[in-house]
DRENFIRO-367858 format. One line per field, with one value per residue: x, y, z of N, C-alpha, C, O in turn; residue number from 1. Coordinates in Angstrom, 2 decimals. Layout:
<migus>
n.c1 c(X; ...) $
n.c2 c(Y; ...) $
n.c3 c(Z; ...) $
ca.c1 c(X; ...) $
ca.c2 c(Y; ...) $
ca.c3 c(Z; ...) $
c.c1 c(X; ...) $
c.c2 c(Y; ...) $
c.c3 c(Z; ...) $
o.c1 c(X; ...) $
o.c2 c(Y; ...) $
o.c3 c(Z; ...) $
i c(NUM; ...) $
</migus>
This chain:
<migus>
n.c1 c(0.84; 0.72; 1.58; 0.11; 0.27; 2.74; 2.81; 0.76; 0.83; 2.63; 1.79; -0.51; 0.91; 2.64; 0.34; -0.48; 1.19; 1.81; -0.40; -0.22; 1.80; 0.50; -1.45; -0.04; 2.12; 1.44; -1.57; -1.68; 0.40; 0.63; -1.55; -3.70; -1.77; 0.37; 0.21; -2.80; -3.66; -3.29; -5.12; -7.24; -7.29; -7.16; -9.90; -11.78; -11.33; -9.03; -5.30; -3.25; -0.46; -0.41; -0.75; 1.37; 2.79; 1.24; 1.41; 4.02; 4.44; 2.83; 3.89; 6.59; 5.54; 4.35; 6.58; 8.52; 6.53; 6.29; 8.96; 9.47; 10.13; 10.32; 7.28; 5.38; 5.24; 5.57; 2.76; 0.77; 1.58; 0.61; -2.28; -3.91; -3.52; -5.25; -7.58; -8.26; -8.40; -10.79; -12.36; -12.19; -13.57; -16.51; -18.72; -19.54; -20.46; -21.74; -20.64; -17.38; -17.83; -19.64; -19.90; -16.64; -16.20; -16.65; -16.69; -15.98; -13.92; -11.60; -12.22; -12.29; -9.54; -8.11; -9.07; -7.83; -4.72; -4.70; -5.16; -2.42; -0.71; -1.50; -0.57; 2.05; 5.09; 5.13; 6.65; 9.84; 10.86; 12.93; 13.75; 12.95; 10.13; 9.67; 7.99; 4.47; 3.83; 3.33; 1.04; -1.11; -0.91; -1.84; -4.33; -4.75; -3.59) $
n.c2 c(-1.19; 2.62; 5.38; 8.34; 10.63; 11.85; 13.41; 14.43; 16.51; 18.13; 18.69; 20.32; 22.11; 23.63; 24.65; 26.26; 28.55; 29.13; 30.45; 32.34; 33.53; 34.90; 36.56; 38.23; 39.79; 39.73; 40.87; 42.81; 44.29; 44.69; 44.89; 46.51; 48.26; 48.96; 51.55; 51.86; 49.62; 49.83; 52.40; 51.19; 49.31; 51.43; 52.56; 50.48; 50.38; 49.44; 49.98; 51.75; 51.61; 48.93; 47.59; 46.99; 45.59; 43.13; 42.80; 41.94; 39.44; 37.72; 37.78; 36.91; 34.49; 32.62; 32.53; 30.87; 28.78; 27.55; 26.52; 25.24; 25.91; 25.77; 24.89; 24.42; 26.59; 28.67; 28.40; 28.66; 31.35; 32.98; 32.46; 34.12; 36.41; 35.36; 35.03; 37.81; 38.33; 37.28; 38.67; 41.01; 40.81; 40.06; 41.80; 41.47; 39.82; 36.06; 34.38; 34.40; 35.43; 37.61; 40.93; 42.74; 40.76; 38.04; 36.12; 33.64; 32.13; 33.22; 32.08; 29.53; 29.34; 30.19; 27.99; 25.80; 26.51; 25.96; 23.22; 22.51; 23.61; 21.32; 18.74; 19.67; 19.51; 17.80; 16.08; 16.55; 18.93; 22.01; 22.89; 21.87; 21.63; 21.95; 19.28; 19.27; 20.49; 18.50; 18.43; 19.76; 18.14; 15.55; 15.09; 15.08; 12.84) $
n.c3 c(0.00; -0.68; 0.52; 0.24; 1.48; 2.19; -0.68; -0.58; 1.27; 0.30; -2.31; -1.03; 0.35; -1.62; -3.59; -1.69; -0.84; -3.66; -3.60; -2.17; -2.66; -5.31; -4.67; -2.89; -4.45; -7.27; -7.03; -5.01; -4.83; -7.84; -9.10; -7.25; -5.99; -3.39; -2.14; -2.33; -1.58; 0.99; 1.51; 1.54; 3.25; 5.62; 5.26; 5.72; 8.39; 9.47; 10.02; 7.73; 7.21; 8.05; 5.92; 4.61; 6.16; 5.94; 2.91; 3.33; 4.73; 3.47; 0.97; 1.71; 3.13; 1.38; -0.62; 1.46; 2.29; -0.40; -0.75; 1.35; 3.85; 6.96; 7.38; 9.01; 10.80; 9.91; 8.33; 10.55; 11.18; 9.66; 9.21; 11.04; 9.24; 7.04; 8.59; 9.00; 6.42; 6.07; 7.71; 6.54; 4.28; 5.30; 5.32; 2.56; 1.95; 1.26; -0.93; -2.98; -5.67; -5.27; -5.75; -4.50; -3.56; -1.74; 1.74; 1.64; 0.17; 1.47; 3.89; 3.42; 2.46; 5.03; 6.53; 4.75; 5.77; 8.03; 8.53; 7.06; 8.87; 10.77; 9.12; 8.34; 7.00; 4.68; 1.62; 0.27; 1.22; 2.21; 4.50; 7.17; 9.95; 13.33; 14.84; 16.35; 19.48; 22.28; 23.71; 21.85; 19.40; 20.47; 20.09; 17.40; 16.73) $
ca.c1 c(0.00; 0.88; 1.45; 0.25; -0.17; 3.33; 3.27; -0.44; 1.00; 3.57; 0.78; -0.86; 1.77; 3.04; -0.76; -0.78; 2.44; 1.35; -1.80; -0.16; 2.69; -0.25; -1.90; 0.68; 2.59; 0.63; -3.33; -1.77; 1.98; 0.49; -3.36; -4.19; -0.64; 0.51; -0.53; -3.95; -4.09; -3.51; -5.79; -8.51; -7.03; -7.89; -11.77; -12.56; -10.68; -7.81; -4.10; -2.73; 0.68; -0.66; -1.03; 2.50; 3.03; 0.77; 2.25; 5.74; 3.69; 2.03; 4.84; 8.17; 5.67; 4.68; 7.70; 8.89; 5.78; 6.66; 10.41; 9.47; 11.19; 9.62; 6.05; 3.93; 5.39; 4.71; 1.69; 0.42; 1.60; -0.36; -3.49; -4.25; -3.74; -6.73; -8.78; -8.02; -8.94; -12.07; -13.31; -12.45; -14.83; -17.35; -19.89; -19.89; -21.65; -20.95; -19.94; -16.56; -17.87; -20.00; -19.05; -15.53; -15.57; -17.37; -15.49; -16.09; -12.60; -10.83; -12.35; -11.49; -8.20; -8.02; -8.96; -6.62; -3.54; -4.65; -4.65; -1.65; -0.07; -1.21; 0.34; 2.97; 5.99; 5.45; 7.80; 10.96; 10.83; 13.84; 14.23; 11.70; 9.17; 9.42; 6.77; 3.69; 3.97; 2.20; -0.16; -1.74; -0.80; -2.41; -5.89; -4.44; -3.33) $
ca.c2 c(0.00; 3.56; 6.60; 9.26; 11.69; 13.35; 14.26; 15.32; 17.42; 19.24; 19.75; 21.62; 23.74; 24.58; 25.47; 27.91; 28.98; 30.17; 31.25; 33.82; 34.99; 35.53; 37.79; 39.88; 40.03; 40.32; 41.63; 43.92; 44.84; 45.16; 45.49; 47.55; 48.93; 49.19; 52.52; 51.58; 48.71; 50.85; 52.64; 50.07; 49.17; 52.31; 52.44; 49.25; 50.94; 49.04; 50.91; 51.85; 50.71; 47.05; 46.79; 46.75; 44.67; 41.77; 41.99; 41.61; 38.19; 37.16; 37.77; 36.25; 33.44; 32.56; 31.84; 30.34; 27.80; 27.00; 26.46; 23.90; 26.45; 25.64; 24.88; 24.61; 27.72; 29.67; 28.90; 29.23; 32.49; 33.42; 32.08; 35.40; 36.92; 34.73; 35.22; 38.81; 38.64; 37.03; 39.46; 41.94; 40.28; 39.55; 42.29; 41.43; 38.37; 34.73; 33.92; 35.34; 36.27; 39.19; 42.25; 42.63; 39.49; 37.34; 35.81; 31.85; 31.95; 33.34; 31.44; 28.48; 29.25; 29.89; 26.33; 25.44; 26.91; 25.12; 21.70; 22.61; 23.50; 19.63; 18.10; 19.97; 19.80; 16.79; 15.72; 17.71; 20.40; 22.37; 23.08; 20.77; 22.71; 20.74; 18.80; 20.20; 20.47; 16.85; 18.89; 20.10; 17.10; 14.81; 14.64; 14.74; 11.50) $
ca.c3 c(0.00; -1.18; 1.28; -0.63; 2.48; 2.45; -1.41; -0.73; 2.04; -0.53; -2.90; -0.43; 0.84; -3.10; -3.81; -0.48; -1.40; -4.43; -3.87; -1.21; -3.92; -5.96; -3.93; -2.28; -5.40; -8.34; -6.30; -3.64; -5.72; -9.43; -9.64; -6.31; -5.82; -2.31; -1.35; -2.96; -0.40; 2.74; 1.61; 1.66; 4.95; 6.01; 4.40; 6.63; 9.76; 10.02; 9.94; 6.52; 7.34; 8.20; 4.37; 4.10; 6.76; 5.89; 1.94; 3.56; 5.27; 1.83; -0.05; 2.11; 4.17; 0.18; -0.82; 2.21; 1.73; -1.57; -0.33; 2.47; 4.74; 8.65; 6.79; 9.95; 11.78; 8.39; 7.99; 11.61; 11.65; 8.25; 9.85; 11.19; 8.24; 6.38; 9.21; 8.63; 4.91; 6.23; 8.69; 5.67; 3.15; 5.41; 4.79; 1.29; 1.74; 1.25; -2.06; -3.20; -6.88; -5.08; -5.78; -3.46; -2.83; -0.16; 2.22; 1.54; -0.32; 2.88; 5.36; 2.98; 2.54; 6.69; 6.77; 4.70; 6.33; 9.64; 7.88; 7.01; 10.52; 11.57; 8.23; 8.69; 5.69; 3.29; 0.98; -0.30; 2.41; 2.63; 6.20; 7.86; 10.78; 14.60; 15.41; 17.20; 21.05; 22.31; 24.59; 20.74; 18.54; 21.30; 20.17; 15.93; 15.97) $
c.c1 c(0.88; 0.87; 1.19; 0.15; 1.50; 3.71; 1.83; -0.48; 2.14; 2.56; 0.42; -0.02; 2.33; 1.98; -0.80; -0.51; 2.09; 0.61; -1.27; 1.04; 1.65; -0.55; -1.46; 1.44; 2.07; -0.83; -2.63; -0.33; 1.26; -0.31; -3.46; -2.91; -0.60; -0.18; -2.31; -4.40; -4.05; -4.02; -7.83; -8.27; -7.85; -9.51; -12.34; -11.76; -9.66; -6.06; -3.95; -1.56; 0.64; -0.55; 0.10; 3.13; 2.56; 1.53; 3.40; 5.45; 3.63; 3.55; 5.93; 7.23; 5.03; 5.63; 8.78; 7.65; 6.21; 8.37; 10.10; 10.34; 10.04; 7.86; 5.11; 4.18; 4.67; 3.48; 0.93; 0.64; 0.62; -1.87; -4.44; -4.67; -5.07; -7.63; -9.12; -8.77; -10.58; -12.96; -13.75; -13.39; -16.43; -19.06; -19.96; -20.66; -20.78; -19.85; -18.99; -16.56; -19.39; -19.25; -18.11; -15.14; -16.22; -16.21; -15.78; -14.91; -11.49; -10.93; -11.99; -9.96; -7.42; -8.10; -7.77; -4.82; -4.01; -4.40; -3.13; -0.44; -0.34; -0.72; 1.70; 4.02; 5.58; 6.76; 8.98; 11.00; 12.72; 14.66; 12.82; 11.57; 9.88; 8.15; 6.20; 3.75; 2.93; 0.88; -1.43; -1.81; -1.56; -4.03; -5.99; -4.26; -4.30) $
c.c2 c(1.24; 4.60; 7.62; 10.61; 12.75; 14.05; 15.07; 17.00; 18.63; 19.51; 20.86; 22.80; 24.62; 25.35; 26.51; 28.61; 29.98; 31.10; 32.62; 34.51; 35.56; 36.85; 38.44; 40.46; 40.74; 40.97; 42.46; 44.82; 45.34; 45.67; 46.72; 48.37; 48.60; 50.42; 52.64; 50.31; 49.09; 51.76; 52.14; 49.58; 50.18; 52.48; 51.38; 49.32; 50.36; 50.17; 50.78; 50.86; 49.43; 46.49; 46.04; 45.27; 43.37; 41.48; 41.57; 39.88; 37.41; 36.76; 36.30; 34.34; 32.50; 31.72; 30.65; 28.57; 26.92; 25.86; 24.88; 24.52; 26.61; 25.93; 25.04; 25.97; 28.85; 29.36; 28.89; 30.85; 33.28; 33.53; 33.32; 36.76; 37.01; 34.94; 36.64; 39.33; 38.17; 37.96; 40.65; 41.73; 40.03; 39.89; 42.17; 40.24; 36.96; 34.19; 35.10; 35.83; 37.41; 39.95; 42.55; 41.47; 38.66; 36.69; 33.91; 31.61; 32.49; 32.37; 29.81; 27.91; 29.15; 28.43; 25.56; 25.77; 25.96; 24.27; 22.13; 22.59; 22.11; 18.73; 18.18; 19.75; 19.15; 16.64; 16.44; 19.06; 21.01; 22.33; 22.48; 21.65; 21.13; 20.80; 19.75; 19.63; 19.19; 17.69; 19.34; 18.74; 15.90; 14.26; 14.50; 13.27; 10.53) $
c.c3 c(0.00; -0.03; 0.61; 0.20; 2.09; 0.52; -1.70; -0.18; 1.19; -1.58; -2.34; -0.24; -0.31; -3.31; -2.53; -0.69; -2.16; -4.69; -3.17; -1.85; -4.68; -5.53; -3.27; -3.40; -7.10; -7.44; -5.62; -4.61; -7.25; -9.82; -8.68; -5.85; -4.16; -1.56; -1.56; -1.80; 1.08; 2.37; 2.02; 3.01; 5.64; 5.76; 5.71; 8.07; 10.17; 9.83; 8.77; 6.05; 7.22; 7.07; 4.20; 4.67; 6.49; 4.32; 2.17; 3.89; 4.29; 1.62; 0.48; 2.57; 2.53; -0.27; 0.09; 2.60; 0.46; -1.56; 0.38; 3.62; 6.28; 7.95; 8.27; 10.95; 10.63; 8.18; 9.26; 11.78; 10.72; 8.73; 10.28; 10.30; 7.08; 6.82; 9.09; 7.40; 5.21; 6.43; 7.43; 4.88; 3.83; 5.36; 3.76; 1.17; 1.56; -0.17; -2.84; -4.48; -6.25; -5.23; -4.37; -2.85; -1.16; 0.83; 2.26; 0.54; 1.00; 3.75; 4.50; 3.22; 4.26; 7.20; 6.33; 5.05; 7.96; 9.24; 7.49; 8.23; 10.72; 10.88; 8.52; 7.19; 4.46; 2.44; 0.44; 0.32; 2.26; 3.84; 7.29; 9.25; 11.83; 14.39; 16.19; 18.32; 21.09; 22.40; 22.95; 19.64; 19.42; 20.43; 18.35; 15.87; 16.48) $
o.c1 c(1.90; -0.26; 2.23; -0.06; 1.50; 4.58; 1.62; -1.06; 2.32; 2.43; 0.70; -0.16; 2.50; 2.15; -1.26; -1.23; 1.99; 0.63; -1.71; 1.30; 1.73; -0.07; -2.12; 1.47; 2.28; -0.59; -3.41; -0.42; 1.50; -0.32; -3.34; -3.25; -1.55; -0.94; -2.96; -5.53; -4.68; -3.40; -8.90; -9.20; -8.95; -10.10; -13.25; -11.64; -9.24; -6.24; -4.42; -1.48; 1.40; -0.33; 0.13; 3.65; 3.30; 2.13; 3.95; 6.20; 4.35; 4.17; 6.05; 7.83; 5.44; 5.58; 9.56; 8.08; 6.43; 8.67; 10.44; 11.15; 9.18; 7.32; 4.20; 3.33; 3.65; 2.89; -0.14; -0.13; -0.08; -2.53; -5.60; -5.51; -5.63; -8.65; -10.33; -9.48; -11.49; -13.98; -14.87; -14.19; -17.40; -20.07; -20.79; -21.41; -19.56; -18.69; -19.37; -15.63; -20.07; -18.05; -18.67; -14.27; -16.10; -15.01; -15.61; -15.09; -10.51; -9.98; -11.36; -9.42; -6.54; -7.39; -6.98; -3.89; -3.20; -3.20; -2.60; 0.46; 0.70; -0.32; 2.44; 3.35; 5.63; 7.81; 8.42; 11.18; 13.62; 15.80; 11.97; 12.53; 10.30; 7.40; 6.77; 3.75; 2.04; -0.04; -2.63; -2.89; -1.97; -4.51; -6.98; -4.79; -4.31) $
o.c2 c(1.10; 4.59; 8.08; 11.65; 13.95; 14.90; 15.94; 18.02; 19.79; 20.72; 22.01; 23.98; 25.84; 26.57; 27.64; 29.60; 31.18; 32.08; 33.74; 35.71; 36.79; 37.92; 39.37; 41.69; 41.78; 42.18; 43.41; 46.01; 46.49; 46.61; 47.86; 49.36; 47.97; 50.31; 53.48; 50.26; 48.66; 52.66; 52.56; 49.52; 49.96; 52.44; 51.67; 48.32; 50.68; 51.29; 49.73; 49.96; 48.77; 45.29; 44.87; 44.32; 42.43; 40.42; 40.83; 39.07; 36.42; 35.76; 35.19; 33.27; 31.35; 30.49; 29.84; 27.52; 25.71; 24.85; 23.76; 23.83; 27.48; 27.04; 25.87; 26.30; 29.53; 30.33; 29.35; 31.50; 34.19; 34.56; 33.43; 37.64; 37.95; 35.12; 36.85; 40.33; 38.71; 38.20; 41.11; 42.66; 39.85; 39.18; 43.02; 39.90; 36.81; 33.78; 36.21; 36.57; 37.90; 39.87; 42.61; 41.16; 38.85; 36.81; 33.25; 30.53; 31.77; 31.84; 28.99; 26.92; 28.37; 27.88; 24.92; 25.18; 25.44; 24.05; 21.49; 21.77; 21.49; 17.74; 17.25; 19.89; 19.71; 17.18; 17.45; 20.12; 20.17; 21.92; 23.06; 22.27; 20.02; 21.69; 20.73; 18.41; 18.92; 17.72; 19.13; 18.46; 15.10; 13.13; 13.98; 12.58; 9.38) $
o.c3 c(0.67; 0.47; 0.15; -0.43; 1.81; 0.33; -2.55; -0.54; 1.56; -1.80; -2.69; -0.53; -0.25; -3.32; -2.72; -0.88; -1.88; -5.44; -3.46; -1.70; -4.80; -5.89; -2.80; -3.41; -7.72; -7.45; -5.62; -4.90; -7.64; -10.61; -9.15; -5.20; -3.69; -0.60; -0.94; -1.31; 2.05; 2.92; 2.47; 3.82; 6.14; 6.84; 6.49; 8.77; 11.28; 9.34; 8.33; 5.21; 6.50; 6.91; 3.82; 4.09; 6.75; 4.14; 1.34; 3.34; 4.20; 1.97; -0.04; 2.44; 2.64; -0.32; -0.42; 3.07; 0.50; -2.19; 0.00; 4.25; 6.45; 8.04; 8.36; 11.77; 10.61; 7.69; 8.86; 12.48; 11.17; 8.63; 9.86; 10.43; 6.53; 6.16; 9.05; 7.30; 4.60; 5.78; 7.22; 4.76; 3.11; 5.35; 3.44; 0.25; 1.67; -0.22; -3.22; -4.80; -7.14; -4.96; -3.28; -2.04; 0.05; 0.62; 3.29; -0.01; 1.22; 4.32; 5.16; 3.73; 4.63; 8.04; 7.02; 4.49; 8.73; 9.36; 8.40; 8.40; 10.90; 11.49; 8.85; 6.17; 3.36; 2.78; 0.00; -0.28; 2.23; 4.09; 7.97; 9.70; 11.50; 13.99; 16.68; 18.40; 20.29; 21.58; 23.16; 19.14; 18.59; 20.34; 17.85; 15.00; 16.04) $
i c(1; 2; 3; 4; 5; 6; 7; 8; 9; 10; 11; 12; 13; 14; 15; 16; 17; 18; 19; 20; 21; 22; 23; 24; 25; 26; 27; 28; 29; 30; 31; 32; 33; 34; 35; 36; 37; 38; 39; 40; 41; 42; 43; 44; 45; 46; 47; 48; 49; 50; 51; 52; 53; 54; 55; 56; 57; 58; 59; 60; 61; 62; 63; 64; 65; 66; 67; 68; 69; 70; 71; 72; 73; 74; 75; 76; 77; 78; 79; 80; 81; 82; 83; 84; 85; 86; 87; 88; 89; 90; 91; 92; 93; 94; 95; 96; 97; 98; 99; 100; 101; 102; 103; 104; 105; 106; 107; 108; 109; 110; 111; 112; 113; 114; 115; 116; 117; 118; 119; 120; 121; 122; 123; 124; 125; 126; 127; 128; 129; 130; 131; 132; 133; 134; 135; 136; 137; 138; 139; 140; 141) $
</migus>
């Protein structure tokens, strides 16, 4: 019988990966510009600055996904971020082809960065993540 879990688990983390170069890189860097995204920060009351801060997130934790560089710390820390993009979408309604975007593609993707944290690297990792503390991994396996 076939393990197919840890090259399922590097799918995932390449598709995260990418999905979060996408969108700090090309959506927040090319289409909406940067100062165009702290501005929208601002609009929905959050800090301007933060924009910058979360594409620095996108962008580096991104690439560092894609990499296999400490996969479950990277994307735990992201986590916040999604939930973030959530809260932002969430007066627009459910489905993310409303106008701005619903937030049932965030809170997706939020899901998927947690699955991710309890996978943890999969196959061809660079710099392989530690294990999760028992007291948390306890009730995973």
């Amino acid at each position: 019988r076939t393990n197919l879990t840890p090259l399922a688990t590097t799918l995932l983390r390449i598709a995260l990966g990418a999905m979060f170069i996408a969108h700090s890189l090309w959506l927040k860097l090319f289409v909406f510009t940067l100062p165009g995204t702290a501005a929208f920060f601002t609009s929905i009351g959050l800090p301007g600055p933060l924009a910058y801060v979360i594409f620095a997130m996108e962008a580096v934790g991104g690439i560092m996904l894609v990499l296999g560089i400490q996969t479950r710390w990277v994307s735990l820390m992201l986590v916040p971020v999604l939930a973030g993009a959530t809260w932002a979408h969430w007066p627009n309604g459910w489905m993310f082809g409303y106008e701005n975007g619903g937030w049932e593609y965030p809170l997706y993707l939020t899901l998927l960065a947690i699955v991710q944290v309890m996978l943890g690297d999969g196959a061809y990792a660079l710099w392989r993540s530690s294990p999760l503390p028992k007291a948390l991994s306890k009730g995973l396996e």
